[in-house]
N, C-alpha and C positions, 0 to 999 in steps of 0.2 A: 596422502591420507589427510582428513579432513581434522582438524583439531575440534575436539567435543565441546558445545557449546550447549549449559543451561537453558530447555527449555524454558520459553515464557507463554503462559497461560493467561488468554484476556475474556473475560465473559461478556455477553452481547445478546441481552436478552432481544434484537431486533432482528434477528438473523433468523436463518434455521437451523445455524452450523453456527451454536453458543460458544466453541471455546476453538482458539486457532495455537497452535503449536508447533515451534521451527525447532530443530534442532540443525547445525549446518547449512543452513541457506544459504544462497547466493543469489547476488543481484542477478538479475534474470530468471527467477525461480519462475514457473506459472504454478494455477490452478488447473481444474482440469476441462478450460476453455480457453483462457487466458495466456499468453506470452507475456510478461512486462519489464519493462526494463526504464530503470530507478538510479541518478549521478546527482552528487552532488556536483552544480555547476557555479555555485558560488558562496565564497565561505567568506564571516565575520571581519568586516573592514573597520579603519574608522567611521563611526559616524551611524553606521548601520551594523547590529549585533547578531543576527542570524545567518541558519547554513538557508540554502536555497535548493531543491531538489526536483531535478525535472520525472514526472513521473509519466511514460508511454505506455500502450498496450496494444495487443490485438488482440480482437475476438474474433475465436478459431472452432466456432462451436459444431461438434462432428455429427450431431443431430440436429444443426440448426437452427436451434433455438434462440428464440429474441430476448434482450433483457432490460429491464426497465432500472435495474437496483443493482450497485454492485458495491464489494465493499474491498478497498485497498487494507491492505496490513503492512508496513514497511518493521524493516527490523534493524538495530542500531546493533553499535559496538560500546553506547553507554547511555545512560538515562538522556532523555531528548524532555524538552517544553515546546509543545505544538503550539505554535502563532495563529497561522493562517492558511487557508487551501480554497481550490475550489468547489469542497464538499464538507461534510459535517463531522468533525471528531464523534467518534462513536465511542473510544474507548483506549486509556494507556500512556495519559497524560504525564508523563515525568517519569515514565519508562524506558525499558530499552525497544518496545513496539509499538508503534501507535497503529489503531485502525478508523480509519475515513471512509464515510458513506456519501455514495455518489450519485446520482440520479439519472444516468444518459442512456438513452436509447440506443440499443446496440443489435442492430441483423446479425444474424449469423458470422457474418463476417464484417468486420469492421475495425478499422486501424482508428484509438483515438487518443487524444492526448490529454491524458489530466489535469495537466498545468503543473505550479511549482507546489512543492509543500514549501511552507515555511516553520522552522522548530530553529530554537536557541540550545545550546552545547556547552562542553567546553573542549577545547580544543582538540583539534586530532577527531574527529568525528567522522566513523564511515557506515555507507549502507551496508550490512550483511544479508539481504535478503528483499525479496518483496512478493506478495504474491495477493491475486486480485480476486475475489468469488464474487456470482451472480446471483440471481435468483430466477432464472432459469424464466421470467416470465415479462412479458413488455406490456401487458397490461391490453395491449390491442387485439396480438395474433395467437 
């Protein structure tokens, strides 16, 4: 059994699905086209202060649909400071979630890789969660 974890609630007025909500996640969570899977691969050394998180996915869309927009939500185990990523902080800066908007084109089906997130911690810091939504539209087809 899963131990109850406080919902966190983040607003996005750029979305169409304005507030996201995990209770019990787990890395690997998806949406409902999504698979993604979220490690931290490298944690706070000398010299360089941040965790580093490889974020993957696949798009498994059962009606096929393209998507030109999609938005990552990762979910921590304690307040995180977003650095840097390959996409735009949208929302949840010095939270226990942050959510990232990303721009790639994605077929129906499509294996891709986000890249690293970058956020500063303090120690002992893990992912609880991830999960990735679309907008259902690629602006082409």
């Amino acid at each position: 059994m899963k131990n109850y974890e406080k919902p966190v609630v983040l607003a996005n007025d750029e979305v169409s699905e304005g507030v996201y909500a995990a209770s019990g996640a787990v890395a690997g969570d998806s949406s409902d086209c999504y698979t993604v899977t979220a490690y931290i691969h490298q944690t706070p050394e000398t010299g360089r202060h941040d965790y580093r998180i490889q974020v993957d996915a696949v798009h498994d869309a059962a009606d096929d649909h393209h998507s030109g927009e999609q938005v990552l939500t990762l979910y921590f185990n304690q307040p995180v400071v977003y650095v840097r990523s390959n996409g735009t902080l949208a929302g949840g800066d010095n939270t226990t979630a942050i959510s990232i908007t990303y721009n790639y084109h994605n077929n129906g089906y499509d294996e891709i890789g986000l890249g690293d997130v970058f956020v500063k911690a303090d120690d002992g810091l893990a992912v609880t969660g991830s999960v990735l939504t679309c907008n259902h539209n690629c602006g082409q087809h």
